[in-house]
Backbone as a ProteinNet text record, in pm:
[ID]
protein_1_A
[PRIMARY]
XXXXXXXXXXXXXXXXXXXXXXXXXXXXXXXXXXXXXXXXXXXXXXXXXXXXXXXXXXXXXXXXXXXXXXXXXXXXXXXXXXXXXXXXXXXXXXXXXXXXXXXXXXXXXXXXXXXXXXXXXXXXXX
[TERTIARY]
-865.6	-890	-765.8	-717.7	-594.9	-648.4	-602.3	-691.8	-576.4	-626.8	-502.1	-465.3	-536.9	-449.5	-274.2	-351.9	-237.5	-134.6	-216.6	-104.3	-102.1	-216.2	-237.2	-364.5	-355.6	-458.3	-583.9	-673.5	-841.1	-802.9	-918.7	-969.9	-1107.5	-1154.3	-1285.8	-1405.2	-1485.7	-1586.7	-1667.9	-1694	-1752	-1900.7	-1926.4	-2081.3	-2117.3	-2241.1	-2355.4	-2306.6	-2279.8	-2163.3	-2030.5	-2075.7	-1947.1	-1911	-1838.9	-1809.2	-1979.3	-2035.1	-2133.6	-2269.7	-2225.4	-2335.9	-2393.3	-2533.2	-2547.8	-2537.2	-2549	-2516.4	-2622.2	-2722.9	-2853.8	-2786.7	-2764.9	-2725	-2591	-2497	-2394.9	-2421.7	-2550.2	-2547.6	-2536.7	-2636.7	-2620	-2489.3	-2369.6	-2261.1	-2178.7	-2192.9	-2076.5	-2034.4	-2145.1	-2176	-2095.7	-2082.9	-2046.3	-1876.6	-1813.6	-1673.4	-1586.4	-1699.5	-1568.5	-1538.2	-1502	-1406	-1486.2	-1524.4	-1544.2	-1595.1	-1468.2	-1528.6	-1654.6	-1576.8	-1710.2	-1802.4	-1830.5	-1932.1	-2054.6	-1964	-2070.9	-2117.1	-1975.6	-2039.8	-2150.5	-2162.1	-2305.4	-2441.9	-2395	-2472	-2579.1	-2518	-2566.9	-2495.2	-2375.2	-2327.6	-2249.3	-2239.2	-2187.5	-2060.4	-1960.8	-1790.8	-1762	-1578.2	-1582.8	-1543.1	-1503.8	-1491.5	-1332.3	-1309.3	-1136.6	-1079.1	-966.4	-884.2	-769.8	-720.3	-598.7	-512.3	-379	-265.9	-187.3	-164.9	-116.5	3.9	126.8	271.9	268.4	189.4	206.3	62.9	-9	-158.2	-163.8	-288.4	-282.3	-326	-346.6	-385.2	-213.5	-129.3	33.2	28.3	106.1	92.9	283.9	352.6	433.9	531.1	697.8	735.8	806.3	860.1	851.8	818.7	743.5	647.8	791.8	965.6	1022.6	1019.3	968.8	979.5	837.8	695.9	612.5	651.5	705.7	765.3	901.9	921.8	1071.3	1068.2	1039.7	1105.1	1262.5	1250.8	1409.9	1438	1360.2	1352.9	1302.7	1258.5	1263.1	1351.3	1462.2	1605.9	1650.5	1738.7	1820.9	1979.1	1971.5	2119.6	2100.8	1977.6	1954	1988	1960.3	1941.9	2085.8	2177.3	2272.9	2374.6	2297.3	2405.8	2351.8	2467	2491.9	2359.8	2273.4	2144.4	2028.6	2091.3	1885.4	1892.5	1983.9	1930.7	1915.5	1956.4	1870.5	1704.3	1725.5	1592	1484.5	1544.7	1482.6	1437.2	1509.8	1523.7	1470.3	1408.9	1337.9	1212.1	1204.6	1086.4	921.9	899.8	745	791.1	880.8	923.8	908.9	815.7	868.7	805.9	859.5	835.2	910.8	830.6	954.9	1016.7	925.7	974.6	1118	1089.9	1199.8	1368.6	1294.4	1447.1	1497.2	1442.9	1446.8	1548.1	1466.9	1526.5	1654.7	1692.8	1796.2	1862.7	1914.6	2008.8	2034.1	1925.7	1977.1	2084.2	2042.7	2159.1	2274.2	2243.3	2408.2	2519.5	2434.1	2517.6	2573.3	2572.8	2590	2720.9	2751.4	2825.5	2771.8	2864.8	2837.7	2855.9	2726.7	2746.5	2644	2673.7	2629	2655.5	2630.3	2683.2	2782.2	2834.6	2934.2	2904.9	3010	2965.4	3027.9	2886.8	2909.8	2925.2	3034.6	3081.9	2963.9	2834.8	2759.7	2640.5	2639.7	2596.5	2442.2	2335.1	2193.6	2160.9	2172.7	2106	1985.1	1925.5	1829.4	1884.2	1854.2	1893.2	1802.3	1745.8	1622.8	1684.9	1566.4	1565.9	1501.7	1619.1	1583.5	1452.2
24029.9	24027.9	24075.5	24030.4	24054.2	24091.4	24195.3	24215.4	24191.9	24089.4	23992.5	24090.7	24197.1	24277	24349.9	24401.3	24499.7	24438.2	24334.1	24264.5	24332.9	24438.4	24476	24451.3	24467.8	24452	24527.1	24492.6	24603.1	24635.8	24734.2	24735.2	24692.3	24626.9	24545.4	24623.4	24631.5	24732.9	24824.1	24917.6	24992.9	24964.4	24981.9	24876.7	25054.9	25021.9	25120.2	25104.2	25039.5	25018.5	25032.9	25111.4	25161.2	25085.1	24977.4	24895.4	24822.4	24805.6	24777	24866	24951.5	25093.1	25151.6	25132.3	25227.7	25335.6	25430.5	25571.5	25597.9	25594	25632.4	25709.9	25579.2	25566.8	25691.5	25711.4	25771.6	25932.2	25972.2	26039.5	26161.6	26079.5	26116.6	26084.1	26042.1	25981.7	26085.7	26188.8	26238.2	26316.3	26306.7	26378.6	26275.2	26113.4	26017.5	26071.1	26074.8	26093.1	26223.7	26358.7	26450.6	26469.2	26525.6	26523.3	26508.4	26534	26538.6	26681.9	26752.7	26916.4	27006.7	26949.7	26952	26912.3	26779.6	26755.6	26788.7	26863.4	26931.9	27061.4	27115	27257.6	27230.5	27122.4	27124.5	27098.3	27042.7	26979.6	27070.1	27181.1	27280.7	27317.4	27224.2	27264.5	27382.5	27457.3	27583.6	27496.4	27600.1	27587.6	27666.7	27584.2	27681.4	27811.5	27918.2	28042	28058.4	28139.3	28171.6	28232.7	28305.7	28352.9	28437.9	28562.9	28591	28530	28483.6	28417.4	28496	28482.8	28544.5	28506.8	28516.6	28440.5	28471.9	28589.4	28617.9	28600.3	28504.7	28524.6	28650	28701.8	28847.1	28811.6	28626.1	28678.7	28656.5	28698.1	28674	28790	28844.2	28962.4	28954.9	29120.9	29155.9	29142.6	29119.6	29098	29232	29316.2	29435.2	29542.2	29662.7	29749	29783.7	29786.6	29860.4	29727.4	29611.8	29561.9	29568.7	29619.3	29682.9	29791.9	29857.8	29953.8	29932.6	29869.4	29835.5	29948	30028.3	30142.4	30234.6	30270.5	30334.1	30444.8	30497.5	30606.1	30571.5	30445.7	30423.5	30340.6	30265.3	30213.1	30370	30290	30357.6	30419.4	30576.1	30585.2	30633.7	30632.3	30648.9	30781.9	30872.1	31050.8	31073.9	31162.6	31180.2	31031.2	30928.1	30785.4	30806.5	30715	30742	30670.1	30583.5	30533.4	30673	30767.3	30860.7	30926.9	30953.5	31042	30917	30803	30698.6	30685.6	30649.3	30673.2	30789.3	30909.4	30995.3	30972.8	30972	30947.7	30779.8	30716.7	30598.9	30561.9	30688.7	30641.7	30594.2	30708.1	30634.2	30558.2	30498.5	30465.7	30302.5	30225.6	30103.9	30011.5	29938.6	29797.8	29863.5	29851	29872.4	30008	30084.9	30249.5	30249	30175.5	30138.2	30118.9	30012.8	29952.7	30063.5	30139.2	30182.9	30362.5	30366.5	30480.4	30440.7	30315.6	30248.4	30254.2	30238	30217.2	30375.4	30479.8	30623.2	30644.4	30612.7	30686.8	30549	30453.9	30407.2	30492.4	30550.9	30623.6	30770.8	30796.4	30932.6	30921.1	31012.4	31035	31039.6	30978.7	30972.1	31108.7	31121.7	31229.1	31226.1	31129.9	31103.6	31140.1	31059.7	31114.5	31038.4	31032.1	30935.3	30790.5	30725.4	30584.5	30611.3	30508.8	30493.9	30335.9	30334.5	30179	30150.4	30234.4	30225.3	30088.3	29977.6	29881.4	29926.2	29893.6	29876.3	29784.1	29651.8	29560.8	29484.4	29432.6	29397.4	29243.8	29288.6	29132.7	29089.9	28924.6	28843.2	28799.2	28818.5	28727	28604.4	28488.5	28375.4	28307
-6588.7	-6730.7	-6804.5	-6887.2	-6977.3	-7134.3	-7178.8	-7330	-7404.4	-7528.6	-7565.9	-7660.8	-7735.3	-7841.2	-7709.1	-7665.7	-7605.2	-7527	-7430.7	-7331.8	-7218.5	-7186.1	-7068	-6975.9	-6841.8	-6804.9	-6812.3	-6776.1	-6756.5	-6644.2	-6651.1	-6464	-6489.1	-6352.2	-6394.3	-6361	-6425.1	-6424	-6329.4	-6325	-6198.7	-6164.9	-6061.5	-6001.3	-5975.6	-5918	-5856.7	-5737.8	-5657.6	-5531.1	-5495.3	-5353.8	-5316.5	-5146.3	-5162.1	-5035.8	-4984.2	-5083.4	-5025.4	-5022.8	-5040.2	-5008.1	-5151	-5151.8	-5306.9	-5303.8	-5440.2	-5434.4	-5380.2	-5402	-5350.1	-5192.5	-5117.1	-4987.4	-4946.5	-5059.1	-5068.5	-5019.3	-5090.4	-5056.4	-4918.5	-4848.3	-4714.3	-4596.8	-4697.7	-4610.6	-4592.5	-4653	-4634.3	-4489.8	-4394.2	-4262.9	-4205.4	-4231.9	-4127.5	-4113.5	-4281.3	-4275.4	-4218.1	-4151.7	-4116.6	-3935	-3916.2	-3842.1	-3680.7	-3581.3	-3438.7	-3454.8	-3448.6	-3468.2	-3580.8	-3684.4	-3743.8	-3816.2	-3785.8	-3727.6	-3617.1	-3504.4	-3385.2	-3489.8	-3525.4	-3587.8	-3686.5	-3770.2	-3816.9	-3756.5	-3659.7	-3601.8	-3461.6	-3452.7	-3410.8	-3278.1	-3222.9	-3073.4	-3104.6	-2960.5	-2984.3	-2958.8	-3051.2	-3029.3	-2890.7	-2848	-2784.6	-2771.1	-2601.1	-2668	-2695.9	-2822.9	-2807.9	-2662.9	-2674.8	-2597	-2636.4	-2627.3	-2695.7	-2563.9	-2703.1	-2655.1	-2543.8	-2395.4	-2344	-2264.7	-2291.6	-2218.9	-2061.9	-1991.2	-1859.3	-1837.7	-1753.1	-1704.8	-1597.5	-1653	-1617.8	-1405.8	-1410	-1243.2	-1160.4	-1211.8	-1171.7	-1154.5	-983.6	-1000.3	-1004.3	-998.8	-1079.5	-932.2	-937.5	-844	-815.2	-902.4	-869.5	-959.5	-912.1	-1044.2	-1094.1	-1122.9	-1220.1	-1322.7	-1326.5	-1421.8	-1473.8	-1468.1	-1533.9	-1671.3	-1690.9	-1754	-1823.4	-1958.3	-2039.4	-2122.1	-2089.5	-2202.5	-2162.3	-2276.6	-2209.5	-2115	-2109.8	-2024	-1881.2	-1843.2	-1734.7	-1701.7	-1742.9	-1744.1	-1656.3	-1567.6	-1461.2	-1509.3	-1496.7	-1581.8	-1714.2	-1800.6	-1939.8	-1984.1	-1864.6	-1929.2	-1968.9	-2019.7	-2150.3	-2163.9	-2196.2	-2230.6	-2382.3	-2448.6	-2583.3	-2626.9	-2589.8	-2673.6	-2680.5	-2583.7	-2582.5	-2703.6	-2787.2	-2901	-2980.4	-3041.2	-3063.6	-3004.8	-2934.1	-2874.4	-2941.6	-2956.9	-2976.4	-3152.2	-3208.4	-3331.5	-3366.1	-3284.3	-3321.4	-3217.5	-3166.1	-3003.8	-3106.8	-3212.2	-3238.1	-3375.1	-3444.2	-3555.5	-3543.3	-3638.6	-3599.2	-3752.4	-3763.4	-3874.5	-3981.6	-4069.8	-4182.7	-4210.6	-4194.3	-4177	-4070.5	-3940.8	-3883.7	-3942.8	-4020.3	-4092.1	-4186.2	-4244	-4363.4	-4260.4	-4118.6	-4083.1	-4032.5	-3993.5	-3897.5	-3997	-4127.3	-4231.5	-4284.2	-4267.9	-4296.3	-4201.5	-4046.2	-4001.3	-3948.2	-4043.5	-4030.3	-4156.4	-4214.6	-4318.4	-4254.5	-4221.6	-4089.1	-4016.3	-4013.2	-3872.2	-3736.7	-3640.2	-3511.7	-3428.7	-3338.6	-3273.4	-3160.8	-3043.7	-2966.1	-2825	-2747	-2602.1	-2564.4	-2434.8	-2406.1	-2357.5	-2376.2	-2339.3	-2193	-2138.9	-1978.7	-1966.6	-1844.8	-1788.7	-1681.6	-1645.4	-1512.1	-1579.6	-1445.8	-1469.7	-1418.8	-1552.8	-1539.2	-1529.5	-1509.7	-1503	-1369.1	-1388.7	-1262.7	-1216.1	-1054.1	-1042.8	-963	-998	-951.1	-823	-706.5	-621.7	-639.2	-598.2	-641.8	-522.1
[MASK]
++++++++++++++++++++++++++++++++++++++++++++++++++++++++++++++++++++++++++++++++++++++++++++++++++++++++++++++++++++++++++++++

């Protein structure tokens, strides 16, 4: 339809139908359109159960107990190396209180222990 004042088109009029379907009918459609999931959830099936996310499954057992324990004080070599009064000064400190204490004592003077050349590291058997 073209409406000759303007020179634009209509849109052509709206029916009681939708693809075929009356509203009447409409109503009860809206169960057909959602999803698989829920759909069951209305429908009364139980979901299933969660899980917390876990990177190590707890039935892996450990290949040796010093890698059970990453804290610093069980690191080999730790007692007077220059990180334990760090340590000390950040052992229960953490998130933003953290940051906020980590930037006090970059303002500070250093007065730590000595730096050691002694190698801590672990090595995997392959």
């Amino acid at each position: 339809m073209v409406d000759v004042d303007s020179g634009r088109r209509s849109l052509p009029a709206v029916s009681d139908t939708w693809n075929g379907v009356n509203s009447s009918e409409k109503r009860g459609m809206h169960c057909r359109f959602l999803s698989p999931f829920a759909a069951g959830s209305l429908s009364g099936h139980k979901s299933r159960q969660s899980f917390p996310f876990r990177r190590v499954p707890d039935d892996i057992e450990l290949i040796d107990p010093q890698l059970s324990n990453n804290s610093y004080e069980a690191k080999p070599n730790s007692r007077g190396a220059w990180g334990e009064r760090a340590y000390k000064d950040f052992q229960f400190t953490s998130g933003k209180s953290f940051k906020h204490e980590k930037t006090k004592k970059k303002r500070g003077n250093y007065a730590g222990g000595t730096l050691s050349t002694a190698v801590s590291s672990y090595k995997f058997d392959d």
